[in-house]
Every structure is written in C-alpha cells, then in structure tokens.
RONUKE-844552 format. One line per field, with one value per residue (C-alpha): residue number from 1; residue in three letters; x, y negated, z negated. Coordinates in nm, 3 decimals, always signed. Layout:
BEGIN
n	c(NUM, ...)
res	c(ALA, ...)
X	c(X, ...)
Y	c(Y, ...)
Z	c(Z, ...)
! end
This chain:
BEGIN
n	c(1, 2, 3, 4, 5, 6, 7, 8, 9, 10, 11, 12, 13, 14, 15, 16, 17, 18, 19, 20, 21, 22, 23, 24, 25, 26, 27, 28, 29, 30, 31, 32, 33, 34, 35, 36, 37, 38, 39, 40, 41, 42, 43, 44, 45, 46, 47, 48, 49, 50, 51, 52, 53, 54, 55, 56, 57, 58, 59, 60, 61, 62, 63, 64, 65, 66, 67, 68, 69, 70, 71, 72, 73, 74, 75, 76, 77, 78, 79, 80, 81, 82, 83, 84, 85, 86, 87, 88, 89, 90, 91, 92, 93, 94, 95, 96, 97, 98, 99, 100, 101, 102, 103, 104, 105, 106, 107, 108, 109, 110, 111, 112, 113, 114, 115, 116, 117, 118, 119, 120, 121, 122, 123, 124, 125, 126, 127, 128, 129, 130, 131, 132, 133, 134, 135, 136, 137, 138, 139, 140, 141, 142, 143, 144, 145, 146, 147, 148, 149, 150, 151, 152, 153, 154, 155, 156, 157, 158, 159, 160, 161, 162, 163, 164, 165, 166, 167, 168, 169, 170, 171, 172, 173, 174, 175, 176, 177, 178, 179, 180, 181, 182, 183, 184, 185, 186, 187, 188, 189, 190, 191, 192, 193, 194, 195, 196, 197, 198, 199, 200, 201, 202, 203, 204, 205, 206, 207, 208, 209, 210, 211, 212, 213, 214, 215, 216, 217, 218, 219, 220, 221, 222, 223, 224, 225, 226, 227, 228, 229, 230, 231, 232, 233, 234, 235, 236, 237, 238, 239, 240, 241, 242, 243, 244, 245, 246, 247, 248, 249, 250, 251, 252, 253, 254, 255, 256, 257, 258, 259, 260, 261, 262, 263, 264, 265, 266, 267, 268, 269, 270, 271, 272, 273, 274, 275, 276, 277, 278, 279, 280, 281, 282, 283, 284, 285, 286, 287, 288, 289, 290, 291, 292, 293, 294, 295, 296, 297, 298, 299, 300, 301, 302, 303, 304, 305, 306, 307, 308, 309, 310, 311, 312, 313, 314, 315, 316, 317, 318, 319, 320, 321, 322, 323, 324, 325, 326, 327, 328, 329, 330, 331, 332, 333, 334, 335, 336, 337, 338, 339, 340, 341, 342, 343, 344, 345, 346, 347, 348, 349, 350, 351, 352, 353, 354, 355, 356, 357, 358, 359, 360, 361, 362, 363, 364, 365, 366, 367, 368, 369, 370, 371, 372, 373, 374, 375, 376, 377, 378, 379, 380, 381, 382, 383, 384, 385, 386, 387, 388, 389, 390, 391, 392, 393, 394, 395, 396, 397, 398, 399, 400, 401, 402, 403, 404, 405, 406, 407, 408, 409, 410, 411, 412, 413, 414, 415)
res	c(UNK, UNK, UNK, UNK, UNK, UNK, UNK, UNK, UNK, UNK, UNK, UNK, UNK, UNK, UNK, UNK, UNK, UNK, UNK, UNK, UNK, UNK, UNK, UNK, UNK, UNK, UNK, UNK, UNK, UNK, UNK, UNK, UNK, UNK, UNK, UNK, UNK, UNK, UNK, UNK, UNK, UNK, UNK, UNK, UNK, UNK, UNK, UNK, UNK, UNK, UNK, UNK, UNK, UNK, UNK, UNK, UNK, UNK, UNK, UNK, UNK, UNK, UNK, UNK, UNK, UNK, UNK, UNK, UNK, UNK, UNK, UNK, UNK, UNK, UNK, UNK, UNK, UNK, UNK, UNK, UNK, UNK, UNK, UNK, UNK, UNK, UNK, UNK, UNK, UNK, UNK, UNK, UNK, UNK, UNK, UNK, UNK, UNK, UNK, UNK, UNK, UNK, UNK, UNK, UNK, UNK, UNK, UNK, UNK, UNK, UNK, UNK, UNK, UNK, UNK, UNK, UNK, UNK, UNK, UNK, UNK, UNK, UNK, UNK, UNK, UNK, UNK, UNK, UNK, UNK, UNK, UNK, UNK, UNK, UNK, UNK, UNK, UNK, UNK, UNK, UNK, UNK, UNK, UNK, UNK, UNK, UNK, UNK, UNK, UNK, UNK, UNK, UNK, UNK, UNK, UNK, UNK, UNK, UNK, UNK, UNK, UNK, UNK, UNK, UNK, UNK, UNK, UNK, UNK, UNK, UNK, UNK, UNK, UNK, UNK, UNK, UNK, UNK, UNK, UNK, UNK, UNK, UNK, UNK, UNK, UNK, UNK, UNK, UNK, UNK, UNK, UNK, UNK, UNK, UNK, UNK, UNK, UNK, UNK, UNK, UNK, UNK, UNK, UNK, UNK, UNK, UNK, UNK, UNK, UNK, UNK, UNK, UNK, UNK, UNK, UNK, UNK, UNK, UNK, UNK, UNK, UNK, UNK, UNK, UNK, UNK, UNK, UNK, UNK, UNK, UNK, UNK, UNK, UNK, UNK, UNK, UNK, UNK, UNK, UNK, UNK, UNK, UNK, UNK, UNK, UNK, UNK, UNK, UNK, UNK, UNK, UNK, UNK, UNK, UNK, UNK, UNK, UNK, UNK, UNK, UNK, UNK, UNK, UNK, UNK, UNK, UNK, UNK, UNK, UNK, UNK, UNK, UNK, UNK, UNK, UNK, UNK, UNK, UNK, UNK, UNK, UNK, UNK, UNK, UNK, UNK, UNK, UNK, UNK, UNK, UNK, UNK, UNK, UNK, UNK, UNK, UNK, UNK, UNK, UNK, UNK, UNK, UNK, UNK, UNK, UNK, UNK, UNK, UNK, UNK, UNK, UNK, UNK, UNK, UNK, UNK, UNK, UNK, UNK, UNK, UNK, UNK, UNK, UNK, UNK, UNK, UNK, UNK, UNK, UNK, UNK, UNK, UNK, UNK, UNK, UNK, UNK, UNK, UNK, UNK, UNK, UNK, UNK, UNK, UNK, UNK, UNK, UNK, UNK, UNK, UNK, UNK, UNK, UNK, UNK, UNK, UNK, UNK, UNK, UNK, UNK, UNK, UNK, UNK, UNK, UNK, UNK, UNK, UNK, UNK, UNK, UNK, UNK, UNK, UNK, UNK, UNK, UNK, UNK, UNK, UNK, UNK, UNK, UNK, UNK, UNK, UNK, UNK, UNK, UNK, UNK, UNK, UNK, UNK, UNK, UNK, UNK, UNK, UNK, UNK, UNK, UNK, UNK, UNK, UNK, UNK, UNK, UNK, UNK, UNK, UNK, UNK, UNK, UNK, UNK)
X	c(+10.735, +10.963, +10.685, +10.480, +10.808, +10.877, +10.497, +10.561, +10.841, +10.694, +10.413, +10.478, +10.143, +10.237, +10.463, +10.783, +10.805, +10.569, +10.755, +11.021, +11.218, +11.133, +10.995, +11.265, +11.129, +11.196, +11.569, +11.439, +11.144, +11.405, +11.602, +11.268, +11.148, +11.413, +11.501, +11.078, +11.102, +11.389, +11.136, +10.857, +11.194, +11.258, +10.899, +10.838, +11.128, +11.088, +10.699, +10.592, +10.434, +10.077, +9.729, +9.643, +9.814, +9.670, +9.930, +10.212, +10.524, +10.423, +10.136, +10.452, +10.619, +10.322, +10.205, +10.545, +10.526, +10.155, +10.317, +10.520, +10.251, +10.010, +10.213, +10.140, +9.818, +9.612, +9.931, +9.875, +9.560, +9.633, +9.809, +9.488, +9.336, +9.033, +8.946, +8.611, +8.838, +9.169, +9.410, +9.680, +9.697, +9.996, +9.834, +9.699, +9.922, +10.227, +10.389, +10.321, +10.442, +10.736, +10.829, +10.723, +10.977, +11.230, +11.144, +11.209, +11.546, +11.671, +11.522, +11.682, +12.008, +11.994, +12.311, +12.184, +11.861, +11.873, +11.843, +11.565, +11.383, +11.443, +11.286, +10.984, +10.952, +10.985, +10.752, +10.473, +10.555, +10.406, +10.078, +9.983, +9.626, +9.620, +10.003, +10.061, +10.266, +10.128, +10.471, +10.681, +10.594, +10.799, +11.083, +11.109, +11.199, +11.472, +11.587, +11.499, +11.692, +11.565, +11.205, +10.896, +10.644, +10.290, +9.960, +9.621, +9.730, +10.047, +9.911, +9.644, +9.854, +10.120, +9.826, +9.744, +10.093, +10.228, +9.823, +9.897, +9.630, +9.868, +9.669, +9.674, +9.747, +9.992, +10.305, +10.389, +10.219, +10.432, +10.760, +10.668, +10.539, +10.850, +11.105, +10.925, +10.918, +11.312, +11.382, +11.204, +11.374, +11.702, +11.629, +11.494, +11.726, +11.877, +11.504, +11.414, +11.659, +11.841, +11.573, +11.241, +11.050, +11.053, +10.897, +10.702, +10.542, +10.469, +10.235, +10.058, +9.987, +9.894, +9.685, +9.508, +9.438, +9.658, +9.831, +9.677, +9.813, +9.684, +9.498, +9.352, +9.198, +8.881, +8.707, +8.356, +8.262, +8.187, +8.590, +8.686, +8.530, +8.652, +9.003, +8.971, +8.847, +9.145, +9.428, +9.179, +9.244, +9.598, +9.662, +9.523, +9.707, +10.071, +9.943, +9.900, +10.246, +10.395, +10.228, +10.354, +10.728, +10.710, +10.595, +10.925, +11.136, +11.022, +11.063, +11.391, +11.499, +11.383, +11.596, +11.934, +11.853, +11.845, +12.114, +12.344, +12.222, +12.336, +12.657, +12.631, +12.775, +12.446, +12.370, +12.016, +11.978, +12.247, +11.922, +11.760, +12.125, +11.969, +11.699, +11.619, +11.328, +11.293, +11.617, +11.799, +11.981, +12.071, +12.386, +12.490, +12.338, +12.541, +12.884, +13.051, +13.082, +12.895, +13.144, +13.345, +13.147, +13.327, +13.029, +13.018, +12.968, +12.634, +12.492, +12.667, +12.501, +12.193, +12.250, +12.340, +11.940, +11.821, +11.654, +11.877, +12.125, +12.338, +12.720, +12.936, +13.133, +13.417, +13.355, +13.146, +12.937, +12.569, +12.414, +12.025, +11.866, +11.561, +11.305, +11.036, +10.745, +10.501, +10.240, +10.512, +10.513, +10.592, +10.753, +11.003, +11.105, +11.158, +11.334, +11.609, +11.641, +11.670, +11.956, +12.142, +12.106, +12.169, +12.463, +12.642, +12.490, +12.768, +12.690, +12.367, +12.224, +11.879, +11.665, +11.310, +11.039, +10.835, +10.499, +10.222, +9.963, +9.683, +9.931, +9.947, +9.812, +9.929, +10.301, +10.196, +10.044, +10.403, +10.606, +10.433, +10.460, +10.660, +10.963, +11.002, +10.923, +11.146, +11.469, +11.481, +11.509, +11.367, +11.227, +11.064, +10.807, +10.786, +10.471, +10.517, +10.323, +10.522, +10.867, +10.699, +10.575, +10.891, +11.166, +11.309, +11.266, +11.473, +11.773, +11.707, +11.721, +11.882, +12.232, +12.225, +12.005, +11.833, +11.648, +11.416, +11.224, +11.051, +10.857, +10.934, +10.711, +10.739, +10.514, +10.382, +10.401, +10.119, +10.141)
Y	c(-3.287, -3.570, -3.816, -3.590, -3.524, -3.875, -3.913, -3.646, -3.756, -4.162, -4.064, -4.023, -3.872, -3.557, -3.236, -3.395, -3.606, -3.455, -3.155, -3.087, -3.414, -3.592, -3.276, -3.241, -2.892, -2.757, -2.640, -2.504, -2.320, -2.108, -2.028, -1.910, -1.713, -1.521, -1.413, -1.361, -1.103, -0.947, -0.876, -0.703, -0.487, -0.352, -0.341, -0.130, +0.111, +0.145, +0.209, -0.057, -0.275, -0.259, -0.179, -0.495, -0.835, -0.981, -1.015, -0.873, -1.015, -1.056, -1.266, -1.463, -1.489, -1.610, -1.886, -2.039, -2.063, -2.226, -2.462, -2.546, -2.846, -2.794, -2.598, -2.277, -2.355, -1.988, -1.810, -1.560, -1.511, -1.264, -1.041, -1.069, -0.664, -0.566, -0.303, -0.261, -0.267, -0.080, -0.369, -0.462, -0.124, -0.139, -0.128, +0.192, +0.354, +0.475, +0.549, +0.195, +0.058, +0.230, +0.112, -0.219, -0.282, -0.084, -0.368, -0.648, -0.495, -0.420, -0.821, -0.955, -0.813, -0.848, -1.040, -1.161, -1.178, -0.821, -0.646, -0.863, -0.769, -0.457, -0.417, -0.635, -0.353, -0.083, -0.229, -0.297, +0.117, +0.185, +0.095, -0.066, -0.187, -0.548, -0.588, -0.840, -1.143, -1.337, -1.143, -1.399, -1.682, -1.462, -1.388, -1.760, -1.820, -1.529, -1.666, -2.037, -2.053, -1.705, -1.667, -1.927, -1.902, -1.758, -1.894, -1.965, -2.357, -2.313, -2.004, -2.270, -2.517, -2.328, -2.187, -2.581, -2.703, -2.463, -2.325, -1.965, -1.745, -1.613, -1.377, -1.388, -1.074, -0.913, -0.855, -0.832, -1.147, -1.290, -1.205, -1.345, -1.686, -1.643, -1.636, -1.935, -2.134, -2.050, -2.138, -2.489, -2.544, -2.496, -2.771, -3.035, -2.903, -3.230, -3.399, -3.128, -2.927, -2.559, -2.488, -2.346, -2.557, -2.869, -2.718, -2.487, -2.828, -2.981, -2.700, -2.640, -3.061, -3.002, -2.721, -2.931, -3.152, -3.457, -3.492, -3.516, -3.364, -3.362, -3.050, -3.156, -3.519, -3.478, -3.508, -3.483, -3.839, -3.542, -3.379, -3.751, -3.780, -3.440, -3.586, -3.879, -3.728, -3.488, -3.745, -3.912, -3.620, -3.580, -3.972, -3.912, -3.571, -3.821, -4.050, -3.792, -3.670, -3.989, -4.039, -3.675, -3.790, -4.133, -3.883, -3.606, -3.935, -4.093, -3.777, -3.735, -4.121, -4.054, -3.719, -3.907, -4.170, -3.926, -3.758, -4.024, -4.186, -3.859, -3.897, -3.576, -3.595, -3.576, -3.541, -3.519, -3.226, -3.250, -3.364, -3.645, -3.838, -4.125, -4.150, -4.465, -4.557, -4.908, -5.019, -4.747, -4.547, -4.216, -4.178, -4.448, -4.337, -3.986, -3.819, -3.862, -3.520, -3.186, -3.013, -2.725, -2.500, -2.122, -1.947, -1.822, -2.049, -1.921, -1.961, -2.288, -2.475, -2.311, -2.391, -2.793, -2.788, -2.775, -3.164, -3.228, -3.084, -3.232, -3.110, -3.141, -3.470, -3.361, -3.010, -2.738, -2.599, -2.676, -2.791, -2.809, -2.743, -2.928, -2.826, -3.130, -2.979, -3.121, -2.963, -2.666, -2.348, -2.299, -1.962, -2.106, -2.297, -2.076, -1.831, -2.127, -2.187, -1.757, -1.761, -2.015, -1.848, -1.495, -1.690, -1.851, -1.614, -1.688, -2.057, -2.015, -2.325, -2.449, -2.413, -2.656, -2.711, -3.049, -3.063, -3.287, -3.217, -3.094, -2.783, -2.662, -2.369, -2.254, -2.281, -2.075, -1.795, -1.788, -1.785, -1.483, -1.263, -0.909, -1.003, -1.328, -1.144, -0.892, -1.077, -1.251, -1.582, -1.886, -2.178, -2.459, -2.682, -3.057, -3.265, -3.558, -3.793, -3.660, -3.738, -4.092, -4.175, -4.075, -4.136, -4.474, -4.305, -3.983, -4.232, -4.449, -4.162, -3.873, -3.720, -3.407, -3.233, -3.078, -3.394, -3.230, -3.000, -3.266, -3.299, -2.945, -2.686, -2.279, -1.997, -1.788, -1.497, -1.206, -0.886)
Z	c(-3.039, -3.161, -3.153, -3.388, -3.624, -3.634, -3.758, -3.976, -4.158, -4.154, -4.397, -4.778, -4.829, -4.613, -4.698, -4.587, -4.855, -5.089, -5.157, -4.940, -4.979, -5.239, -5.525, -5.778, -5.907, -5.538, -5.631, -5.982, -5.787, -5.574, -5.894, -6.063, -5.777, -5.724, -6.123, -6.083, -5.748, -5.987, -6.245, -6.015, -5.866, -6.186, -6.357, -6.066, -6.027, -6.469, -6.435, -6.643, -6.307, -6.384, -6.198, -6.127, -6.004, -6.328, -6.610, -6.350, -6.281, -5.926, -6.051, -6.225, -5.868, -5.680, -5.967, -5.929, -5.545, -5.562, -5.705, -5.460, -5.330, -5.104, -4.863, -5.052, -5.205, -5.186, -5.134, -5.431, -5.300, -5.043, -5.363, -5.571, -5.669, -5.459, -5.643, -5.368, -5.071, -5.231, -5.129, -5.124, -5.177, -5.391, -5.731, -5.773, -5.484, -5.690, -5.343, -5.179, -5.506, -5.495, -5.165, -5.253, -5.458, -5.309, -5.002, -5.190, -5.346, -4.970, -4.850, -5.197, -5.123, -4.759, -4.578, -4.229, -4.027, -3.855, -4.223, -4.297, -3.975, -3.982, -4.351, -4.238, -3.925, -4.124, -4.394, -4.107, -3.990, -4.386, -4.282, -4.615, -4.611, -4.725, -4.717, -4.432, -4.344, -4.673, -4.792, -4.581, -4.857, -5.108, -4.842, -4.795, -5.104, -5.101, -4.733, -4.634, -4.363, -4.175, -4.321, -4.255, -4.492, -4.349, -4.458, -4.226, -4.235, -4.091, -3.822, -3.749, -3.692, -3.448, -3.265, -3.192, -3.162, -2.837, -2.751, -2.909, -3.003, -3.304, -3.516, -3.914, -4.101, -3.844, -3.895, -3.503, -3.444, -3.724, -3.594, -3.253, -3.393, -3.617, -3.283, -3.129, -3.464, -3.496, -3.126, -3.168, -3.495, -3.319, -3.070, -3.313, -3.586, -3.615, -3.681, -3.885, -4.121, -4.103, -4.395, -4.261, -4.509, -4.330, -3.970, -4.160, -4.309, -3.990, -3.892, -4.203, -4.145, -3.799, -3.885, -4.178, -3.913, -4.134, -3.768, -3.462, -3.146, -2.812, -2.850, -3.155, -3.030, -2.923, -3.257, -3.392, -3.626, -3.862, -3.862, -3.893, -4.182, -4.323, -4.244, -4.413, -4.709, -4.699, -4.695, -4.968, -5.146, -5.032, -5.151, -5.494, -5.546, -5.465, -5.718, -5.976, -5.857, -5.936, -6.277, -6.404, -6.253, -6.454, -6.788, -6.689, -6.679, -6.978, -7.152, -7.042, -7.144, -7.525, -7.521, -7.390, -7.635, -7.943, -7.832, -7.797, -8.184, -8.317, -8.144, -7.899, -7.553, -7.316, -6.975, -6.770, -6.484, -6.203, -5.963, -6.207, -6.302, -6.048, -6.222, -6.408, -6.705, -6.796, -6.621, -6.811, -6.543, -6.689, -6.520, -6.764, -7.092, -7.042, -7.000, -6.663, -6.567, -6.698, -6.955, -6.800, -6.955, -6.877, -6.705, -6.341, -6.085, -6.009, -6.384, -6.407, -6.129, -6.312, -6.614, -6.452, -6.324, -6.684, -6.770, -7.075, -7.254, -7.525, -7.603, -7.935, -7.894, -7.669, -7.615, -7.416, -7.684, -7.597, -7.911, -7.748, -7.393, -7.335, -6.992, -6.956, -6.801, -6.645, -6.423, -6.312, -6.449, -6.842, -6.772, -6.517, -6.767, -7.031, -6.733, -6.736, -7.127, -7.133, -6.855, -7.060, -7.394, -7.258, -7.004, -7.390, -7.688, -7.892, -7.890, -8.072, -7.908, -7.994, -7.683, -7.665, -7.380, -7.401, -7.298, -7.213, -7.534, -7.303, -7.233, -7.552, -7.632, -7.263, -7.416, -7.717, -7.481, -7.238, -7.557, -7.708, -7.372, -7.526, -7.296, -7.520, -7.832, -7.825, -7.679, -8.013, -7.846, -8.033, -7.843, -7.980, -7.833, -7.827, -7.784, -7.538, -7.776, -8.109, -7.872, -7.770, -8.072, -8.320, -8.082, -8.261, -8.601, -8.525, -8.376, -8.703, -8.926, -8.800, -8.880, -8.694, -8.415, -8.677, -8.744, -8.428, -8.628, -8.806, -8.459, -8.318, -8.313, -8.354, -8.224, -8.477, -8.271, -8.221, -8.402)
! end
C-alpha cells in the first residue's frame, strides 16, 4: 500500500496533484457546493424544484462537482431524468422529493458521523428507485473528512485494491467499502490526509488502471495500449490545466496593476498571494494584510477566496470584486460576488466576472437566470482580450474605478 501511495503521489499527471493538491478552485468548489445543496433544500421545501434535473438547482450542484477534475467526471450522471425508467424517482415523486431534501437538510446540518449514517440508513429504508450511493459525491462535499465520494472508477478500483466484489448502486455495499476505506485511511493517514479526497483518488487511479497493482498486472498488449492512451489523454488535459492557470494569473496581474494606478489598496484571493506573472509576485504588488472588514468569520474567509478585490486607500470599503474564470463554473462565481454584496449592501461595491471570450454568451445566459434578475444585483463582465489589450491605457488614463466601464460589459436582461 505505501509503495502504490508513494507512486501515487510521485506523478503530477494523476489526481493527487491534479486536483487535490495542487487545484486552486478546490476550496471555492466546497464553498459553492454547499450554498448550491442550500438552494435544492429550499427550492424543494417552497415547491419551486422542478420535474426534471434540467434547469434545477441540483443540476447547479452536480455541474460544479464535475468539475472537480477527473475524479467526478459522470457524477451528475446518475441524477439525470429517465423519464422511461421513472428514476431517480425524485422528480415527479412529490413524496421522494420531499424527503430528498429534507435528507440533505438533516446531512447539511449534521454534527458527527453517526447522524450522517443514520440518514444514509434511513434514506436506503425509502426504497427510492435510482437513488443510490452516487449521493455520497454530494455528501463529500458537505463532509470530507466522513464521506468518500462513490463513482464506478473508484468501486472499480477498491474492488482491485483489497480483492472485494463491492457492488455499485448499493447503499449497504457502500457503507461496508466505506468502513474499510476509513480503516485504511487511518493507518496511512499520515501518507494520505484526514480528507477523504486524497484515498478516494488513489482508487479511482487504480480503478482507471493509471496504477498498476498486483492484481491488475497481467495485461493484454491491447489494455496497454488503452492505458497509454489514457495518461495521453490525462497528460494533455494537465497541459490544458496549466495554460487556463497561466490565463487566471495573468488576469489577475492586469487587475492588481489597475488597481494600484488608481491608487486603491488591492489584494489577490487569500490562496493565489504566491502567485507570480512575469516576476511580479502578487504578494508584493498588494496590501499586507486583507482589511478588517466587519463581517462574520465565516463570510470573511469567503469573501478572502474571491481573485481580486480592491479597497479605498486605507479603509474596508470594497470598491470592486473581480472572479477570473476560467473553465469553472460561471455561477460559482457569481454565488461568491452575491455573498459579498448581500454580506456589505451598504457598500454598494461594483461586482465583475472576467472571462475567456469563447465564454461569452454562457455569462450572458447565468446572469439572466430570475434569481439574478430579481436580487437587483449588477455584475459586469470583462473580456480577457479587452483586459489584455487595454490594461496600460486604463493605468495611463484612469482617475477612478469607473474608468472600467469603458471595457466592461452589462447584460441586457430578458423580459
């Protein structure tokens, strides 16, 4: 087991580093989750869920933990309407709904592991068709350190790594691989982490066959050549990765650079202050500390994960919030620019998302959902080529922030 760790945790292509070490949006993505699981609770419990995952907030919640690398590739999947088959049969079911959401109220509030457990038991008593252990994604998210995530990669790959014959799509199998998954995290805790993530990681590997074990040797030329297509594949996707990272960072060097030529205090996200561009470390083009802005602790380390925002010289009032996005969710985004403005409404700050140009009209679409409309929230967007392109100008030129919405864009919103 330490050997394969050890190989594990060696390779930048794999999980490890991919997304649970090294994947900046990981802390955002819990944040986002959970105000998204909030959402289904109460669209459910004021009758407004709909018919359909389509358009749902639960289709919200599941797009922002696909995105969560390749982990949880296919985990919204499982949620998808079959309206041939009836499942999950928590659509048109007004009583399965309703205890839907009354399930993830009791796991959202839940305190220790016995309340969890005893909600997934009673959950599994239900009898929901379609409702199984793909649920354990979302509770992950909720609980880290009690909940693995559950997909056919990672059953595969515990069914290879201790020679189980763990069944997907049952909650009783679940909770038994779930004990023996705890109990070997416990014992290689110090190779692994307290977070479920990283073991979880190892065995979706293991079951993509991107690590070998002894059960898994004896291969075909024909899976060797699937397998070195996949870490092909794998390689390519970490390129990408790193390409999109360089464009956040970039982004993020142009805002602190505007911010400071129009004499604002700035600071980058409390996760990206390492961060250099060009040999400009951003730790050094911003304030020394966050303001103490008077929030509570909980929306100020929230409001501290936002990519930029810049202060009125010597104070806490937020002149503008600014999310980079890249190729994570739009909504989560605006989730974190709404916490802020609803956390400080009497600061009237101006609140923008940048995006890469190809992403567009998919920023027009999130910004005219009703829940946007009606909060009477304005955000702007900012092309990454108009922030590129006019950066020096709007330090050259500029007297205030306002100088931004000669690149800034608004949503003419749908009647």
């Amino acid at each position: 087991m330490k050997t394969l760790i050890k190989e594990y945790k060696a390779n930048p292509d794999l999980v490890y580093h991919t997304w649970f070490i090294n994947n900046e949006e990981r802390l955002k993505a819990f944040r986002s989750i959970r105000r998204g699981v909030i959402q289904v609770i109460t669209d459910i419990k004021e009758g407004t869920f709909p018919n359909d995952f389509k358009g749902s907030s639960l289709e919200f919640v599941l797009s922002c933990i696909t995105e969560q690398k390749q982990v949880f590739e296919g985990a919204s999947h499982p949620f998808y309407w079959k309206p041939k088959l009836r499942i999950p049969d928590i659509y048109e079911n007004q009583e399965h709904k309703q205890y839907f959401g009354q399930f993830l109220e009791n796991c959202l509030n839940a305190s220790n592991e016995d309340t969890l457990l005893t909600e997934i038991i009673k959950l599994d008593s239900k009898r929901i068709k379609g409702l199984g252990p793909a649920v354990a994604s979302i509770l992950y998210f909720l609980h880290p350190t009690i909940i693995p995530p559950c997909n056919t990669a990672i059953v595969n790959g515990f069914n290879i790594l201790f020679d189980e014959k763990v069944k997907l799509g049952s909650w009783t199998e679940y909770l038994r691989m779930r004990e023996l998954i705890l109990q070997q995290n416990t014992k290689y805790k110090q190779d692994l982490s307290t977070d479920l993530g990283a073991i979880s990681g190892l065995l979706f590997e293991i079951g993509k066959k991107n690590i070998l074990t002894r059960n898994t040797a004896e291969l075909t030329d024909k899976d060797r050549d699937k397998i070195l297509k996949q870490l092909q594949k794998r390689h390519q996707k970490v390129e990408n990765e790193k390409q999109e990272d360089q464009l956040h960072s970039e982004m993020q060097y142009h805002l602190l650079k505007i911010g400071k030529a129009l004499n604002y205090d700035v600071i980058a996200a409390s996760n990206d202050r390492s961060k250099t561009y060009n040999g400009n470390k951003f730790s050094f083009m911003g304030v020394d500390k966050f303001p103490d802005v008077n929030v509570p602790t909980d929306t100020l380390n929230t409001i501290k994960l936002i990519d930029l925002i810049w202060f009125e010289k010597g104070t806490d009032r937020i002149v503008c919030a600014f999310e980079v996005e890249k190729s994570t969710s739009i909504y989560s985004g605006i989730l974190r620019l709404t916490d802020l403005s609803f956390s400080l409404p009497s600061h009237q700050s101006k609140l923008y998302i940048v995006i890469p140009n190809n992403r567009e009209k998919e920023v027009k679409l999130q910004l005219n959902r009703p829940s946007i409309q009606n909060s009477e929230l304005e955000i702007m967007y900012i092309l990454t080529s108009d922030l590129r392109t006019h950066c020096d100008a709007l330090c050259k030129f500029g007297d205030s922030h306002l100088i931004l919405e000669k690149i800034a864009k608004k949503v003419a919103y749908a009647t």
